[in-house]
N, C-alpha and C positions, 0 to 999 in steps of 0.2 A: 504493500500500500504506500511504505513511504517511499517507495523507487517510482511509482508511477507520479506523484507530486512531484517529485524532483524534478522528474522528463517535462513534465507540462510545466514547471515553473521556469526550465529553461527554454524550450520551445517559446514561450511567454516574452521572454527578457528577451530572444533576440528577435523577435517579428516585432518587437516596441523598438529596437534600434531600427530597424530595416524602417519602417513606416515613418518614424520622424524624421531620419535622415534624406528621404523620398521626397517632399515636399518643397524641400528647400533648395533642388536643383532644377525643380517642374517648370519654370516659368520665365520666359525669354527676356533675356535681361542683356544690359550693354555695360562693359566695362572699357577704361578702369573706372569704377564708380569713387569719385572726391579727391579724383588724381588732376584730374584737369583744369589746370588754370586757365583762369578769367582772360581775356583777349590774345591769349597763344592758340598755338596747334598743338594737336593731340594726334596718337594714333588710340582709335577706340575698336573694342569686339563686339560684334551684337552674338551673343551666345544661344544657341536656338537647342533645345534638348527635344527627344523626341519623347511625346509622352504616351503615346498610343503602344500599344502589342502586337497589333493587327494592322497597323500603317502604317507607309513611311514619309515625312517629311519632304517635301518636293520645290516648295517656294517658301520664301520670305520676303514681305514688303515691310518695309519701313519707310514712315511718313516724319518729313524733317518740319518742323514747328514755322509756319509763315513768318510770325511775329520774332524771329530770331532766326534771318538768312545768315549762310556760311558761304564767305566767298570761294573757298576753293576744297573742293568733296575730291578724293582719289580714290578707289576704292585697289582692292590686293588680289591679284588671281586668287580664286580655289579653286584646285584642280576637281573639274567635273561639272564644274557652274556657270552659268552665264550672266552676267552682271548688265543691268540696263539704270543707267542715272538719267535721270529725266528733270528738265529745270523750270524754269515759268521766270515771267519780268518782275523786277520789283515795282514796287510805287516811287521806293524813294532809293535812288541808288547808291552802292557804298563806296566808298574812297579807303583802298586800304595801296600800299607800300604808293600813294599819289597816286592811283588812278582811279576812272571810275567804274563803278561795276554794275552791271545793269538787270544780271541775270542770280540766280542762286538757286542750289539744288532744292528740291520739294518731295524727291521720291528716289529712292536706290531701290532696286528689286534682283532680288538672284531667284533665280528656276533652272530647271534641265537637270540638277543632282538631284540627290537623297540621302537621307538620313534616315537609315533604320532602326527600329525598335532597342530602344537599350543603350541608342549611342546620342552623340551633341555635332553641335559643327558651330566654326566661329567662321565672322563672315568680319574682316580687317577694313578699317575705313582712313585714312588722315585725312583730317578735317581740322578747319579755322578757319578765318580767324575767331575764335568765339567769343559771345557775348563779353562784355564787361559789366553788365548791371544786372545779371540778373545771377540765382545761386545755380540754378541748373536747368537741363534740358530736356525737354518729354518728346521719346521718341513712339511716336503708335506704333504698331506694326500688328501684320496678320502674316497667321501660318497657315499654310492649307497643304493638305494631307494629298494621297494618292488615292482615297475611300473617296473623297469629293469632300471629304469634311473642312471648315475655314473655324479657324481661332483669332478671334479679335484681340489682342492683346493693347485696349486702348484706354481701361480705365486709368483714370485719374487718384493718386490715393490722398488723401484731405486728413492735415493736421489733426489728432485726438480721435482717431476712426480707425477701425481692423481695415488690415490691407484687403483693398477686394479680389474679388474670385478671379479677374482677369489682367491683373496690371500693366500699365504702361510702362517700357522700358524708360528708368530716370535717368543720366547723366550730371553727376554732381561736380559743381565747377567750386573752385579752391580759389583764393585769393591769389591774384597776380606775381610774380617772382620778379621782380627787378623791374625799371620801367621799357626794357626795349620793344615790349609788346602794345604800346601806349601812344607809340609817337606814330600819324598818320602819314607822315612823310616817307618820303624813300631813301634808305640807306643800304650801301653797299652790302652791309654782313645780313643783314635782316633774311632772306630766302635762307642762309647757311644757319641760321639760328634756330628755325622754325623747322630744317629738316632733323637738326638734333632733338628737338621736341619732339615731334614726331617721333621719331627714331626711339625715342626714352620711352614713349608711350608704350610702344609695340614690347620692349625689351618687360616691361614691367607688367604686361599684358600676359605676357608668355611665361613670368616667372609666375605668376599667381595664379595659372593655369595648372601650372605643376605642383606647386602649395595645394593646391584641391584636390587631384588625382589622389598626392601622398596621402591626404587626411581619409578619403576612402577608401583605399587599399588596408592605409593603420585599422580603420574602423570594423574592416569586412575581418582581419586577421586577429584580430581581440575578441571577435564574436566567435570566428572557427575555436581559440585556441579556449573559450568559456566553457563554449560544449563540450571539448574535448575532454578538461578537468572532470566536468560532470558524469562525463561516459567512461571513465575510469575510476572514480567514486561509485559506482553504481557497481563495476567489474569488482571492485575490492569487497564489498559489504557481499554481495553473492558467494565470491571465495571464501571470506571469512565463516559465513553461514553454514 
């Protein structure tokens, strides 16, 4: 009697890691989230998980914010994907390294891969100049499956409120680093500044990418090596018996 408590109490203990640990990778998110400063360049990942059993991930569209144009969107091969940036005029045009700018991205879309059951895919962008006034950035976006199924991921989440069931991807902007991001003029080093920006984004994108792996591989091998104790507790008391 007390061997079969035992089993169900571990069985227990690690389907409660597995399900909390589940939830907090579910939902299309953009990083690096709070790394990005105010009117530099970044390189950011939209990180797209697949959540389905039964489907695989085939597009992702992301809607860039009207009210906060980016003059200059590049997006990063992935091999298997086809990438379409699509832009629209402003009203009011922007002046960055002294020119003016007329146009600004409003939609990146990738289709043609997939992302099967079980796995993620990041989709790399560098982007700036961004915002100086505001703290961050709400990126919509929709997934749509190979089933025909489409995931809105466009809510809004609001100060003092559970995050909702579908969230918008946030991008958190951090207080400016030195003024060379500031000045509207043209200066010679400014392009080589903003591609180490950039460049810094991607490198810190890719390390806390691997910081996450590590954390679930630790996760999944603390639960094998629980059970394991347990099923050898159980082999002893039998012996003993």
């Amino acid at each position: 009697m007390k061997t079969s408590r035992v089993s169900v109490a571990a069985a227990i203990a690690a389907g409660s890691v597995l399900l909390l640990s589940g939830p907090a990778f579910a939902h299309v998110g953009v990083q690096p989230a709070g790394e990005a400063a105010k009117g530099g360049y970044a390189t950011i990942n939209f990180k797209v998980p697949n959540e389905r059993d039964n489907a695989s991930t085939t597009q992702l569209e992301v809607n860039f914010p009207i009210d906060q144009p980016l003059s200059s969107v590049m997006p990063q091969d992935v091999p298997g994907w086809t990438v379409k940036v699509e832009t629209s005029d402003l009203d009011k045009p922007l002046t960055v390294h002294g020119k003016q700018i007329t146009k600004a991205v409003t939609k990146v879309t990738w289709s043609g891969g997939k992302i099967e059951p079980g796995k993620f895919q990041q989709f790399p962008l560098s982007v700036g100049k961004l915002p100086e006034n505001v703290d961050q950035m709400v990126f919509k976006s929709i997934q749509t499956y190979d089933n025909g199924e489409v995931v809105r991921w466009i809510e809004e989440a609001k100060e003092g409120t559970a995050e909702p069931q579908n969230p918008a991807p946030v991008l958190k902007l951090t207080a400016a680093k030195g003024d060379d991001h500031h000045d509207s003029g043209a200066k010679a080093d400014e392009p080589k500044n903003a591609d180490k920006d950039a460049e810094h984004g991607h490198d810190k994108a890719t390390a806390e990418h691997g910081s996450d792996t590590t954390a679930r591989v630790l996760g999944v091998a603390g639960i094998v090596v629980g059970l394991g104790g347990v099923a050898f507790g159980i082999a002893s008391r039998r012996r003993n018996a």
